[in-house]
Every structure is written in C-alpha cells, then in structure tokens.
MIKE-377415 format. One record per residue: residue number from 1; residue in one letter; x, y, z of N, C-alpha, C in turn. Coordinates in pm, 1 decimal, always signed. Atoms other than C-alpha are relative to their C-alpha. Layout:
BEGIN
<pt><nr>NUM</nr><rest>A</rest><n_X>X</n_X><n_Y>Y</n_Y><n_Z>Z</n_Z><ca_X>X</ca_X><ca_Y>Y</ca_Y><ca_Z>Z</ca_Z><c_X>X</c_X><c_Y>Y</c_Y><c_Z>Z</c_Z></pt>
...
% end
This chain:
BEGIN
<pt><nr>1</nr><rest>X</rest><n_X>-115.2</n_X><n_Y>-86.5</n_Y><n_Z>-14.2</n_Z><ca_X>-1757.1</ca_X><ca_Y>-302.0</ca_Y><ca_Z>+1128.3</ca_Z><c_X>-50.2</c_X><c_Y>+144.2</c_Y><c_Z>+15.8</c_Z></pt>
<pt><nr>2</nr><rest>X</rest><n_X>+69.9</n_X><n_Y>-83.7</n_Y><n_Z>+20.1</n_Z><ca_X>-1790.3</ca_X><ca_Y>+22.1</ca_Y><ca_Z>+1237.1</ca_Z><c_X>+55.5</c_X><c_Y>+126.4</c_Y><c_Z>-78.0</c_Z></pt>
<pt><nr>3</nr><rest>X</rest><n_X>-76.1</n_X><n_Y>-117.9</n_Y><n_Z>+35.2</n_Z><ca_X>-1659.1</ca_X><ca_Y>+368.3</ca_Y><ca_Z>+1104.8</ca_Z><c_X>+116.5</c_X><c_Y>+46.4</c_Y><c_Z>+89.0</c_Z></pt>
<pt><nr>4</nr><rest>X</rest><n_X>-134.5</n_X><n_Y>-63.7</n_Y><n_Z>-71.9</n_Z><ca_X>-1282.4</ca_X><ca_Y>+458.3</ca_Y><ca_Z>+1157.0</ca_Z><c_X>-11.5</c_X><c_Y>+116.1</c_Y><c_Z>+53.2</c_Z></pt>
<pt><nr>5</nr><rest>X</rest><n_X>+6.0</n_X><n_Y>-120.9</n_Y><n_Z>-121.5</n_Z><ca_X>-1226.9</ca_X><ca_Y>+760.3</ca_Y><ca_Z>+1381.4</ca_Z><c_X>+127.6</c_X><c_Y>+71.3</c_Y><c_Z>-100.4</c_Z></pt>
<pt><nr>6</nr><rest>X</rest><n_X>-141.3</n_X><n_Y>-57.9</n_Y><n_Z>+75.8</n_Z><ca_X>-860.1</ca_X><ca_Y>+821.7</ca_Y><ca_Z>+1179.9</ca_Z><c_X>-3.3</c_X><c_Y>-18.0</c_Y><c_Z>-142.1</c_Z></pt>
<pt><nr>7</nr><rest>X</rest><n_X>-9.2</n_X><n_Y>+49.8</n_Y><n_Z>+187.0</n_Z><ca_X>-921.6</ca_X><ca_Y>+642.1</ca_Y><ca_Z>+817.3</ca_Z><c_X>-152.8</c_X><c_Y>-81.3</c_Y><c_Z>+15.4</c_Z></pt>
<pt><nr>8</nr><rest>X</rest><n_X>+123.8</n_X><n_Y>+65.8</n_Y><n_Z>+43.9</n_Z><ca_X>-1214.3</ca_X><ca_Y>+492.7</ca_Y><ca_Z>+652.3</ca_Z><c_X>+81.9</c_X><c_Y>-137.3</c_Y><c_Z>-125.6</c_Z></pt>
<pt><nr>9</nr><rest>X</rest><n_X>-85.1</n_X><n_Y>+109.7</n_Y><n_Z>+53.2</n_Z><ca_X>-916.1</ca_X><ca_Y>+202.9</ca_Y><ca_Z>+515.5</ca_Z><c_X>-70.7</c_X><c_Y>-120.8</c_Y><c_Z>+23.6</c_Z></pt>
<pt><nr>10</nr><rest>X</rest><n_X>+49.8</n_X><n_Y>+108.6</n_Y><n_Z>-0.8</n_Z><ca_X>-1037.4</ca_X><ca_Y>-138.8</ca_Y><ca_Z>+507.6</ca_Z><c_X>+169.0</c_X><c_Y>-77.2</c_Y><c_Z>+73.2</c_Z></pt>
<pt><nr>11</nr><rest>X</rest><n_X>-110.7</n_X><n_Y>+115.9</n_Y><n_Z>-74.3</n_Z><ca_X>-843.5</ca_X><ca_Y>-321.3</ca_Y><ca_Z>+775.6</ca_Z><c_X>-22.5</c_X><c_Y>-148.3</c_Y><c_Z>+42.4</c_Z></pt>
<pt><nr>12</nr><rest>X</rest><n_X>-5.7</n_X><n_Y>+97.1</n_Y><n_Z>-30.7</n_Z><ca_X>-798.8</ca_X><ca_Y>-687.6</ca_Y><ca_Z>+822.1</ca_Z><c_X>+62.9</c_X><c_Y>-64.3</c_Y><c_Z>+84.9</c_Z></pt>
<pt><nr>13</nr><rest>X</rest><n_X>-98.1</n_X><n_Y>+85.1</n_Y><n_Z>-91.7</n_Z><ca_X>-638.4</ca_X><ca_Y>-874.6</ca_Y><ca_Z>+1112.7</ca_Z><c_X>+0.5</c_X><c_Y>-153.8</c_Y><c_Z>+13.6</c_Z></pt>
<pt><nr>14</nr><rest>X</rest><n_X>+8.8</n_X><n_Y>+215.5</n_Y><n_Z>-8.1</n_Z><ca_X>-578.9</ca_X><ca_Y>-1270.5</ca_Y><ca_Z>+1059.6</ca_Z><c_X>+105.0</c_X><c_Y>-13.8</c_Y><c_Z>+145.1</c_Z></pt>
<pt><nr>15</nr><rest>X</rest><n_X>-63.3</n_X><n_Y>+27.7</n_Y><n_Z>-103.0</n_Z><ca_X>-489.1</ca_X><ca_Y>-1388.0</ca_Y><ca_Z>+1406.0</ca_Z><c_X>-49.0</c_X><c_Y>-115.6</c_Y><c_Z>+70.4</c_Z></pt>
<pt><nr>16</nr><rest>X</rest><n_X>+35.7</n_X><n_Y>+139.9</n_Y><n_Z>-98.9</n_Z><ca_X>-509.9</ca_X><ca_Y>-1659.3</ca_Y><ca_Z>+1674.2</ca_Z><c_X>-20.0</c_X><c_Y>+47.7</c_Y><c_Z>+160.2</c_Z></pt>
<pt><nr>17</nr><rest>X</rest><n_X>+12.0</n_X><n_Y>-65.7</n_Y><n_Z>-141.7</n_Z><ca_X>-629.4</ca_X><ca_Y>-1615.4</ca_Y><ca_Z>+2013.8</ca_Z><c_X>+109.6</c_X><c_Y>-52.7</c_Y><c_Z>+121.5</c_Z></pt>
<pt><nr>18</nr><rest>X</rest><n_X>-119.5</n_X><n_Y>+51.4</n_Y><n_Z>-93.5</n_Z><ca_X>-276.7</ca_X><ca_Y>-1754.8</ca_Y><ca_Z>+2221.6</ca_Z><c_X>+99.2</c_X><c_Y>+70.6</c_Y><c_Z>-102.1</c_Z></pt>
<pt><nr>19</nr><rest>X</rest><n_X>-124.5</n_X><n_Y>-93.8</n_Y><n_Z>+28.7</n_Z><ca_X>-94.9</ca_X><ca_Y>-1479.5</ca_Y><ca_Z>+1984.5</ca_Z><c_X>+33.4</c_X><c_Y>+107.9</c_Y><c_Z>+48.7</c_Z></pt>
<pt><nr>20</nr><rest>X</rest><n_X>-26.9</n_X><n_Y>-141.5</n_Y><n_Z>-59.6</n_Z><ca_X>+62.5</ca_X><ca_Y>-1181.7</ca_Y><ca_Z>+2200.7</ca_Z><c_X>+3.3</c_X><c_Y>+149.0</c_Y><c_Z>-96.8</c_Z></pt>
<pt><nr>21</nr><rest>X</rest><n_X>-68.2</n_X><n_Y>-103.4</n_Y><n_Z>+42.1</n_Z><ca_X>+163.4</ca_X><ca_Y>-1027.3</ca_Y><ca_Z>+1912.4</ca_Z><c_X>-143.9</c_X><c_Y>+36.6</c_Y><c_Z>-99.7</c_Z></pt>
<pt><nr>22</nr><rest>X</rest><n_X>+155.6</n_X><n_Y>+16.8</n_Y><n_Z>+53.8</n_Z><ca_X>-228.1</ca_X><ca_Y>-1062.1</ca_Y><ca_Z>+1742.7</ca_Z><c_X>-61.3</c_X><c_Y>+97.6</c_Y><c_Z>+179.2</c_Z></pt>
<pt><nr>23</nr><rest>X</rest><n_X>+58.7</n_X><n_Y>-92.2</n_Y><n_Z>-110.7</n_Z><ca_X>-343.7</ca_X><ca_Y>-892.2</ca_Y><ca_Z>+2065.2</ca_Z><c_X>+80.1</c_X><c_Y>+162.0</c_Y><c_Z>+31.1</c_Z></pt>
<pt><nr>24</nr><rest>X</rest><n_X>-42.3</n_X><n_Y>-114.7</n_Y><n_Z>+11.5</n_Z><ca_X>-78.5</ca_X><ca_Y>-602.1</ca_Y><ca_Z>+2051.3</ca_Z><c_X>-36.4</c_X><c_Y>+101.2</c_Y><c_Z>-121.7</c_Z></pt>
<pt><nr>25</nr><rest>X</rest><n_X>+48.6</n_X><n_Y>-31.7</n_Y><n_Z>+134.9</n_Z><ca_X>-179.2</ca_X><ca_Y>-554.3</ca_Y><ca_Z>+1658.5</ca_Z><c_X>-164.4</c_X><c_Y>+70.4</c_Y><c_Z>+63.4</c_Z></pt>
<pt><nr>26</nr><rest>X</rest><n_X>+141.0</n_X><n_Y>-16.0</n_Y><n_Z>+16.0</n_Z><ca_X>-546.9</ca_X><ca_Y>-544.5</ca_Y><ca_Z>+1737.8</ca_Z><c_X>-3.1</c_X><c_Y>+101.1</c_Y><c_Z>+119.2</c_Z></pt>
<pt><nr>27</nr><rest>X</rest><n_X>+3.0</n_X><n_Y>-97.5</n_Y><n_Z>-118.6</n_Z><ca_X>-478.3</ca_X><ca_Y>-259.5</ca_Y><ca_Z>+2086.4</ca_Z><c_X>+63.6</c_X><c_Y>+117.5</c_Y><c_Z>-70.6</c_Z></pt>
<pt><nr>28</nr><rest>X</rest><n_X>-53.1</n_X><n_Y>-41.2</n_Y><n_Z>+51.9</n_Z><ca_X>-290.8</ca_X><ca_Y>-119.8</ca_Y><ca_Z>+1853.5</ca_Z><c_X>-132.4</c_X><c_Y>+106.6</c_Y><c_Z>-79.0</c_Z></pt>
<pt><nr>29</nr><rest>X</rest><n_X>+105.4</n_X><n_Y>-59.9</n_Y><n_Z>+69.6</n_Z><ca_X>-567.7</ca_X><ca_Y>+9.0</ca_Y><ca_Z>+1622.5</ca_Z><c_X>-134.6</c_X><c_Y>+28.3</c_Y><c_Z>+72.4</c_Z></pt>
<pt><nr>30</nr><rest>X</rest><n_X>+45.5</n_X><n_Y>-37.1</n_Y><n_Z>-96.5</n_Z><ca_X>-801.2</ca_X><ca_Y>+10.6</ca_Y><ca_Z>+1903.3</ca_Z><c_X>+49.1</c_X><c_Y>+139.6</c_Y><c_Z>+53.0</c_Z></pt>
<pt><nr>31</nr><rest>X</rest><n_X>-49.6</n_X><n_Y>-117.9</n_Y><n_Z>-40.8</n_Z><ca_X>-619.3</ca_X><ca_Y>+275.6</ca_Y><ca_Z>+2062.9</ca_Z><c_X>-20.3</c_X><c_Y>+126.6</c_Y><c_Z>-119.3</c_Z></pt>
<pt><nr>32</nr><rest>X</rest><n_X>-2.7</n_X><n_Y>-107.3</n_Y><n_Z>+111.4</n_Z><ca_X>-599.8</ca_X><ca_Y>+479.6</ca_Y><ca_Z>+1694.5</ca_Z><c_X>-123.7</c_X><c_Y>+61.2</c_Y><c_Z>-22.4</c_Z></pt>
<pt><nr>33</nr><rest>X</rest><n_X>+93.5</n_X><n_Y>-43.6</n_Y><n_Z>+22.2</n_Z><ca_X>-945.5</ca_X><ca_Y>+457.8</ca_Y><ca_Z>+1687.8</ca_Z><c_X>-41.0</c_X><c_Y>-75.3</c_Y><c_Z>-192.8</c_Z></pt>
<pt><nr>34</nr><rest>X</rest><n_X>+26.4</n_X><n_Y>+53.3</n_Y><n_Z>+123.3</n_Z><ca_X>-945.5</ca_X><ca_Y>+213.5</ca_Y><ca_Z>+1371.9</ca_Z><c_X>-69.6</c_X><c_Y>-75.3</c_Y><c_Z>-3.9</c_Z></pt>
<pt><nr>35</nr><rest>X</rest><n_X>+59.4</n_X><n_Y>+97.8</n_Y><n_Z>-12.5</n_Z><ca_X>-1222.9</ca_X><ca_Y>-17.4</ca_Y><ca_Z>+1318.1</ca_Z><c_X>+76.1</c_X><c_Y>-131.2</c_Y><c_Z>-123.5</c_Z></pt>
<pt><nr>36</nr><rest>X</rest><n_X>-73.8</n_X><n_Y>+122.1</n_Y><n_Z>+26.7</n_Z><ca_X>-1094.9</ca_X><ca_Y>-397.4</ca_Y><ca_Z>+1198.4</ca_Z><c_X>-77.0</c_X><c_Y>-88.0</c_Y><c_Z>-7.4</c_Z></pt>
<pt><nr>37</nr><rest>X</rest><n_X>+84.1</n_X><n_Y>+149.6</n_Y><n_Z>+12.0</n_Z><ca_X>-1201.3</ca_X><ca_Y>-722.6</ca_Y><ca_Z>+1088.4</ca_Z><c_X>+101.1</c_X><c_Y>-98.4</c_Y><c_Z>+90.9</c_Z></pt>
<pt><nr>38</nr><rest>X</rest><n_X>-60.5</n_X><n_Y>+127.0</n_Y><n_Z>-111.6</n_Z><ca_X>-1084.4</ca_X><ca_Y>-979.5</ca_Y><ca_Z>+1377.7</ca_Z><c_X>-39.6</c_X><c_Y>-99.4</c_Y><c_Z>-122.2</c_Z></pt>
<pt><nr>39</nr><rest>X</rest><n_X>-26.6</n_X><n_Y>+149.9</n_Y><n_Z>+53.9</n_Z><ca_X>-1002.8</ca_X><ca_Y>-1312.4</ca_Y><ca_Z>+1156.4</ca_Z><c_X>+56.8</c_X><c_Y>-66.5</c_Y><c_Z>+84.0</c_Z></pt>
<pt><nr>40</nr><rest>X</rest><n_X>-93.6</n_X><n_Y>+130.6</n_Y><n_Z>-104.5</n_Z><ca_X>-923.8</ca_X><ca_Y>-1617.9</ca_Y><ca_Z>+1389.5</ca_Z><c_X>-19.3</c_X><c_Y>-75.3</c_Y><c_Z>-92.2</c_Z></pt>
<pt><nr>41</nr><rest>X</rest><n_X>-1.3</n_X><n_Y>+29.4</n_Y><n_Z>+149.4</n_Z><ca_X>-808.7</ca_X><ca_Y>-1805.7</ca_Y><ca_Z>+1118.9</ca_Z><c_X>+21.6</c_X><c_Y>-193.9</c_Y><c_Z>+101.8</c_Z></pt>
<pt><nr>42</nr><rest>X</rest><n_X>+16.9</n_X><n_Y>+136.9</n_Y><n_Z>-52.4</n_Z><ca_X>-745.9</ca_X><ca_Y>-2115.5</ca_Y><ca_Z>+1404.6</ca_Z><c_X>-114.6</c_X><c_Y>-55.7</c_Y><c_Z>-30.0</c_Z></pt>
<pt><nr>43</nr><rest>X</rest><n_X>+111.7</n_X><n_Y>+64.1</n_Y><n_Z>+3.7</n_Z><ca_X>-1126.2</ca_X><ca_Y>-2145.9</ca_Y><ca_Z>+1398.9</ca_Z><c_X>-61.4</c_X><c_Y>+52.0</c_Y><c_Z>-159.0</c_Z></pt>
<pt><nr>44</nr><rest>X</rest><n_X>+1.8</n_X><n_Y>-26.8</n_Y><n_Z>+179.5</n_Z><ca_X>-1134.3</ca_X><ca_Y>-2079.1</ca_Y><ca_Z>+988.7</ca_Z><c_X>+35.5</c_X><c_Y>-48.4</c_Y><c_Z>-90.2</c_Z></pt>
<pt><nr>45</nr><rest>X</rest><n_X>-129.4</n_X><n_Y>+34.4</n_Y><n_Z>+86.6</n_Z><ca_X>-989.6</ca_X><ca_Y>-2256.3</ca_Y><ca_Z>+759.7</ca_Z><c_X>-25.6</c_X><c_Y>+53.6</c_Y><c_Z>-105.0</c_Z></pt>
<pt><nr>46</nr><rest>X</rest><n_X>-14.7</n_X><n_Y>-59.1</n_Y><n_Z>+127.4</n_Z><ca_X>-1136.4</ca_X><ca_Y>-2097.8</ca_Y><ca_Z>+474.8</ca_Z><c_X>+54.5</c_X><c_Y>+80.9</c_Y><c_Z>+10.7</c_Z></pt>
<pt><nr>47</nr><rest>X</rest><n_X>-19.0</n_X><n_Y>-91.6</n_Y><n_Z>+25.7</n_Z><ca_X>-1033.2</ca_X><ca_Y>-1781.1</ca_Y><ca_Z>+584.9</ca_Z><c_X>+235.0</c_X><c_Y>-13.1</c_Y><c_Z>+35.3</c_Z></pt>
<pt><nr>48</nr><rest>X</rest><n_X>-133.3</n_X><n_Y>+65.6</n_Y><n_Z>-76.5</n_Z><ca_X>-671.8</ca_X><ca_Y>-1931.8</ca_Y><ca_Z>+728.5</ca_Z><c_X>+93.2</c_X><c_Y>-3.1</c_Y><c_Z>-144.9</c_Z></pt>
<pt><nr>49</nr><rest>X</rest><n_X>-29.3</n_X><n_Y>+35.0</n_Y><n_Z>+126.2</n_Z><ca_X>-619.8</ca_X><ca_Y>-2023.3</ca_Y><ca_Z>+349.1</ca_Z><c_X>+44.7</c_X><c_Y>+123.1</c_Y><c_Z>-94.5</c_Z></pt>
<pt><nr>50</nr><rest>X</rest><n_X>+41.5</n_X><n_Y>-125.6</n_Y><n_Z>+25.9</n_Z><ca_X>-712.8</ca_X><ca_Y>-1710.2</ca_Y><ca_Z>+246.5</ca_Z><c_X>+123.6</c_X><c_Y>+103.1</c_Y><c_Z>+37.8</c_Z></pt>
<pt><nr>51</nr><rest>X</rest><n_X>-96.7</n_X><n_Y>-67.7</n_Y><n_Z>-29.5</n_Z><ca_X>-449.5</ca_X><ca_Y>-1526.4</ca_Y><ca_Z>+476.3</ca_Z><c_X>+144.3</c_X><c_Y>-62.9</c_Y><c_Z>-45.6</c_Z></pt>
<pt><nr>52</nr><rest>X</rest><n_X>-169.6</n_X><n_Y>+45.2</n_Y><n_Z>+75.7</n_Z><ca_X>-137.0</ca_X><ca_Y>-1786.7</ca_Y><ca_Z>+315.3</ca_Z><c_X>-32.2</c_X><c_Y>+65.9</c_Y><c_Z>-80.6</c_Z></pt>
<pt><nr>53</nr><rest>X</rest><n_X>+1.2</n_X><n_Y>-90.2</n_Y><n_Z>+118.1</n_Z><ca_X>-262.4</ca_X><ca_Y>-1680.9</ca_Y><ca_Z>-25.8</ca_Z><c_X>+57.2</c_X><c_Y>+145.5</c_Y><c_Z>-33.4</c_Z></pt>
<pt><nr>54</nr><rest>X</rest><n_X>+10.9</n_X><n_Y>-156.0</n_Y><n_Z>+22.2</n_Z><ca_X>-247.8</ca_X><ca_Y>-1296.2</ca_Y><ca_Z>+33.4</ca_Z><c_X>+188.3</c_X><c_Y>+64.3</c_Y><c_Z>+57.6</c_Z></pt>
<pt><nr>55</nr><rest>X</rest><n_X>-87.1</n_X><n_Y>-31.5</n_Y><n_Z>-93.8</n_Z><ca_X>+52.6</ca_X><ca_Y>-1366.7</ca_Y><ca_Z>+309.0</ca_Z><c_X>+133.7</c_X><c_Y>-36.9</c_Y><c_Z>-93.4</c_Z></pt>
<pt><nr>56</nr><rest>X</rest><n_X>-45.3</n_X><n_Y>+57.6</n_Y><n_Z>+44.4</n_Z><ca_X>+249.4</ca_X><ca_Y>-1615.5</ca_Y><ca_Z>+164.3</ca_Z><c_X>+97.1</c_X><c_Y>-70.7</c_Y><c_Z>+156.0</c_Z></pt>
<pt><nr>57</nr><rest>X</rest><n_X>-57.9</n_X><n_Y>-11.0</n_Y><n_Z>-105.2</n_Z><ca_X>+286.6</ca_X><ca_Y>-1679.3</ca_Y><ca_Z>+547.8</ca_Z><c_X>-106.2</c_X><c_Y>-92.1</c_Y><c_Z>+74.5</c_Z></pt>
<pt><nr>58</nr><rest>X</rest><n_X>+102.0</n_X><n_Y>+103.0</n_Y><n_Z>-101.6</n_Z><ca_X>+148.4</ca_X><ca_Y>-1934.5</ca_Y><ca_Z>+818.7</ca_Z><c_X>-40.6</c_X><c_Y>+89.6</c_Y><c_Z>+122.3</c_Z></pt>
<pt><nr>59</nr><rest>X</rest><n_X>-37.3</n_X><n_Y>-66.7</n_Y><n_Z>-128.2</n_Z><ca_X>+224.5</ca_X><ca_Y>-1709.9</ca_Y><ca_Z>+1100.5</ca_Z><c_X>-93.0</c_X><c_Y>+119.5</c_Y><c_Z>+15.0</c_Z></pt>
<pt><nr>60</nr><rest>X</rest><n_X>+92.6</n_X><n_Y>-127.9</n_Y><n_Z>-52.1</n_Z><ca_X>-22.3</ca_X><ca_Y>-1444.5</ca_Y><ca_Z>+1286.4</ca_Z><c_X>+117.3</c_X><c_Y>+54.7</c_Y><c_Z>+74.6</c_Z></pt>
<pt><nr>61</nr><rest>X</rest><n_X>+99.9</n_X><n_Y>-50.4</n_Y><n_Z>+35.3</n_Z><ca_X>-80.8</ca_X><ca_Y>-1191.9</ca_Y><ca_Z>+1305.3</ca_Z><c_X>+13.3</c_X><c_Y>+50.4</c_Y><c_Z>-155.9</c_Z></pt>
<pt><nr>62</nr><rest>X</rest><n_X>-16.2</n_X><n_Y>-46.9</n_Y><n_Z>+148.5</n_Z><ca_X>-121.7</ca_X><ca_Y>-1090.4</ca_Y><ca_Z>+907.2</ca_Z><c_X>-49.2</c_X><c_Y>+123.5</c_Y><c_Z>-2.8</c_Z></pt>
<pt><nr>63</nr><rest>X</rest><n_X>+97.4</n_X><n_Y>-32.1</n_Y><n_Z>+7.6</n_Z><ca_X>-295.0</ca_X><ca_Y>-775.2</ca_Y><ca_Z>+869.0</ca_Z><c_X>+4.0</c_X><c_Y>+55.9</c_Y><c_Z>-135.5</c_Z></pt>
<pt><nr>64</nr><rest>X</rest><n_X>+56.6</n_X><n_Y>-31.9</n_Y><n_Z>+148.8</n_Z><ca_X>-436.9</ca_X><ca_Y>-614.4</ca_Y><ca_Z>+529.0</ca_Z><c_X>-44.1</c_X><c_Y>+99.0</c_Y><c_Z>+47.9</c_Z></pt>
<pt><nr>65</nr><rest>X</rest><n_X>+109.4</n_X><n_Y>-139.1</n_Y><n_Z>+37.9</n_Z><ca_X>-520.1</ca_X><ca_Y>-259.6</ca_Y><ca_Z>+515.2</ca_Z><c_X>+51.3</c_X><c_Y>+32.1</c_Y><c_Z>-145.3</c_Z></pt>
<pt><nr>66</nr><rest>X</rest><n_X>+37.3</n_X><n_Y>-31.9</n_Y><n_Z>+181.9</n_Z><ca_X>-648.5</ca_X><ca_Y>-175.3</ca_Y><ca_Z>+154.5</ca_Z><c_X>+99.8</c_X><c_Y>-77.5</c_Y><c_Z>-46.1</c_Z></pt>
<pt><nr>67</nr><rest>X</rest><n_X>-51.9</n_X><n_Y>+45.3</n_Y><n_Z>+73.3</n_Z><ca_X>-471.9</ca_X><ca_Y>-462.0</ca_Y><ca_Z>+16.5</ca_Z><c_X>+135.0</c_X><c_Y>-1.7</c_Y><c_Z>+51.4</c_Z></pt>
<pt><nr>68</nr><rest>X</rest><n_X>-179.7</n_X><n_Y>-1.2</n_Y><n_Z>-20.7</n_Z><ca_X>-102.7</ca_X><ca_Y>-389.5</ca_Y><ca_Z>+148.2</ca_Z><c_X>+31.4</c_X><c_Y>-111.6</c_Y><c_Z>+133.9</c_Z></pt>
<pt><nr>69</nr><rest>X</rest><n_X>+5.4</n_X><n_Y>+177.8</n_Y><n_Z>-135.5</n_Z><ca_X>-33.4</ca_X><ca_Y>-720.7</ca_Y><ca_Z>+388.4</ca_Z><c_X>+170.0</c_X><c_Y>+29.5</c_Y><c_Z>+78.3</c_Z></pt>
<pt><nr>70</nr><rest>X</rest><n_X>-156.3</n_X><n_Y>-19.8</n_Y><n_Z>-76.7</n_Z><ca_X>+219.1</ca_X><ca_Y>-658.8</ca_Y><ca_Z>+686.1</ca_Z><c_X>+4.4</c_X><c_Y>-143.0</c_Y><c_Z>+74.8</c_Z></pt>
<pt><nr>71</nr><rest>X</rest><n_X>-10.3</n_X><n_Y>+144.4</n_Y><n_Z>-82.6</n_Z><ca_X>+344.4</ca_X><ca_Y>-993.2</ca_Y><ca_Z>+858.7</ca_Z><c_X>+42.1</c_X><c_Y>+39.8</c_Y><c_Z>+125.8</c_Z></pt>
<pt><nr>72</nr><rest>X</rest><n_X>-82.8</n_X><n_Y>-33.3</n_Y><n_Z>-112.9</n_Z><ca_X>+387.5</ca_X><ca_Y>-930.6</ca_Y><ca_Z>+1217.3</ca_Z><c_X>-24.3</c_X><c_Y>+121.2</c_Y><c_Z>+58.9</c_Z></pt>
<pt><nr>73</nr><rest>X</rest><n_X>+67.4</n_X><n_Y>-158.7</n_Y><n_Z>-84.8</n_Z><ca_X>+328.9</ca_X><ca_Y>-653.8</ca_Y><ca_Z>+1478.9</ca_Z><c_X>+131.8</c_X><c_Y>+114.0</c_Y><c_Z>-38.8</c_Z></pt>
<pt><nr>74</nr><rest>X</rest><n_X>-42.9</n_X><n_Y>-69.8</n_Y><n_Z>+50.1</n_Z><ca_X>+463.6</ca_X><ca_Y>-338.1</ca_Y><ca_Z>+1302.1</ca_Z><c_X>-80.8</c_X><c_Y>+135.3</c_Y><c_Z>-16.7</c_Z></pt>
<pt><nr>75</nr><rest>X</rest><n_X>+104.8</n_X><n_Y>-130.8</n_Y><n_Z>-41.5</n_Z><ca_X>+317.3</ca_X><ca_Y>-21.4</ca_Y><ca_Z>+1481.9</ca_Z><c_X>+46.2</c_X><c_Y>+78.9</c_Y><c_Z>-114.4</c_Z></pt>
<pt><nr>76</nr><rest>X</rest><n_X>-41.5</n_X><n_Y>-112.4</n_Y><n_Z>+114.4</n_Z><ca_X>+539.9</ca_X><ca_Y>+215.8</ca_Y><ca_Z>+1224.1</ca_Z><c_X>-49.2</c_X><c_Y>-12.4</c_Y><c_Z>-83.6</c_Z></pt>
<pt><nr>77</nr><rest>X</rest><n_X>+39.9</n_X><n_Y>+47.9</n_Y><n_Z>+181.1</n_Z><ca_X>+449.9</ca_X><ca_Y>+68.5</ca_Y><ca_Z>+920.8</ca_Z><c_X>-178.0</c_X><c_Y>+8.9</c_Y><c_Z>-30.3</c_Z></pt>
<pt><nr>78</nr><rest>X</rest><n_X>+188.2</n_X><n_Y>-58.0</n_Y><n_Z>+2.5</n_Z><ca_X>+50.7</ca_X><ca_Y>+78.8</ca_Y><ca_Z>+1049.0</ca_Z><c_X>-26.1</c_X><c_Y>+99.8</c_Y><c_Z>+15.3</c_Z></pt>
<pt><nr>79</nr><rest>X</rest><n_X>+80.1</n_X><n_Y>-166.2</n_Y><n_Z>+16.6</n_Z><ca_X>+56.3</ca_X><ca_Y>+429.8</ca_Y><ca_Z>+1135.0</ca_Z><c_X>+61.0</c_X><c_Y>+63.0</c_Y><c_Z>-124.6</c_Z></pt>
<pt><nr>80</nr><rest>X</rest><n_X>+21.4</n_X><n_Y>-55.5</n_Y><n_Z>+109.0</n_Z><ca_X>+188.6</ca_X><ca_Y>+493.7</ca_Y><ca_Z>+824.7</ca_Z><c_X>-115.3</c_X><c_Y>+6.4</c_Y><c_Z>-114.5</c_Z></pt>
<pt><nr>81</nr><rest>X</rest><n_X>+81.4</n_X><n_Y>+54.8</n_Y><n_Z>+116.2</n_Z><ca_X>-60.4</ca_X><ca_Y>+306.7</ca_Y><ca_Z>+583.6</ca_Z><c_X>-114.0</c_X><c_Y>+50.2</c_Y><c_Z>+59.6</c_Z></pt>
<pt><nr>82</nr><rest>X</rest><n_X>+165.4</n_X><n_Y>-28.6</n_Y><n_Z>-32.3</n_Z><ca_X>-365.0</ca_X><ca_Y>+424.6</ca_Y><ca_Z>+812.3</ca_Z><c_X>+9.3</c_X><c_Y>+133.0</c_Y><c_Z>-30.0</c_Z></pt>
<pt><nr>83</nr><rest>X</rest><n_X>-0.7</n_X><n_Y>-149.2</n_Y><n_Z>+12.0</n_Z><ca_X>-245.2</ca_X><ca_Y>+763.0</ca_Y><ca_Z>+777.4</ca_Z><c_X>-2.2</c_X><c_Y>+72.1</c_Y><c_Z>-167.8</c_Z></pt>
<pt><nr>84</nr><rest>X</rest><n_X>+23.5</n_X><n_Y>+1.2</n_Y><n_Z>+138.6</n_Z><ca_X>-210.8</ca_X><ca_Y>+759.3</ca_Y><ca_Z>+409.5</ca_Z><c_X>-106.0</c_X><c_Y>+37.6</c_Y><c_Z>-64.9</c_Z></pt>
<pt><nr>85</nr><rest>X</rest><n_X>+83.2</n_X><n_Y>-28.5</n_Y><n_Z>+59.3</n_Z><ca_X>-455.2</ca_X><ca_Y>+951.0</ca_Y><ca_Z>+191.5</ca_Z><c_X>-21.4</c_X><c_Y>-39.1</c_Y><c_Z>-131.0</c_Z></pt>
% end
C-alpha cells in the first residue's frame, strides 16, 4: 500500500470483479488520491468471512476506513471520513 496523497486512513475495499459499483468505489479514491486495500473476497473466503463479520452484509462493495464500514458506493459519506482528522 502506498502513502495517501489526502489521508494517511487505513482504507479497505471488499469487492468482486463483475461489481460496477466495486469499480466506482475503488475510481473513486483513485481519483482522491487515496491508497486502498483491493479485497476480492470472490477469490477469498477467509477474507469474504471477514467482510460479513465487520459488514453484517454479503453484498460488495464493503469498504472500511479506520474501522467505520460503509455498505455500498457512497461518494459523500467517503469524502467525509477521508477528510476527517
């Protein structure tokens, strides 16, 4: 992972590669200049497990920055939490 450009947040993205809305999430923070952990949780199951636990959700995209878990592509709600000091 490399160093954020906007936050030094610990971001997570649990996704699948035939999700639109896992590819808007992840262009999404691309564009911000956020570095991310890509989880394809299709080819994971530990980590697949991992994202119900945290989610309480089957469905990609999940993501996790510092702990706070959004279900679903939700640009507002990510530039808030990345922006957050």
């Amino acid at each position: 992972m490399t160093t954020n450009k906007l936050t030094d947040k610990k971001v997570i993205i649990y996704s699948t590669p035939t999700c639109p809305y896992c590819v808007y999430a992840k262009d999404f923070f691309k564009d911000k200049g956020v570095a991310f952990e890509d989880v394809d949780v299709s080819a994971n199951y530990a980590r697949a497990t991992e994202m119900v636990q945290k989610s309480g959700q089957m469905g990609v995209p999940v993501i996790d920055i510092e702990g706070q878990i959004i279900v679903g592509f939700q640009p507002e709600l990510f530039e808030k939490l990345i922006s957050q000091k």
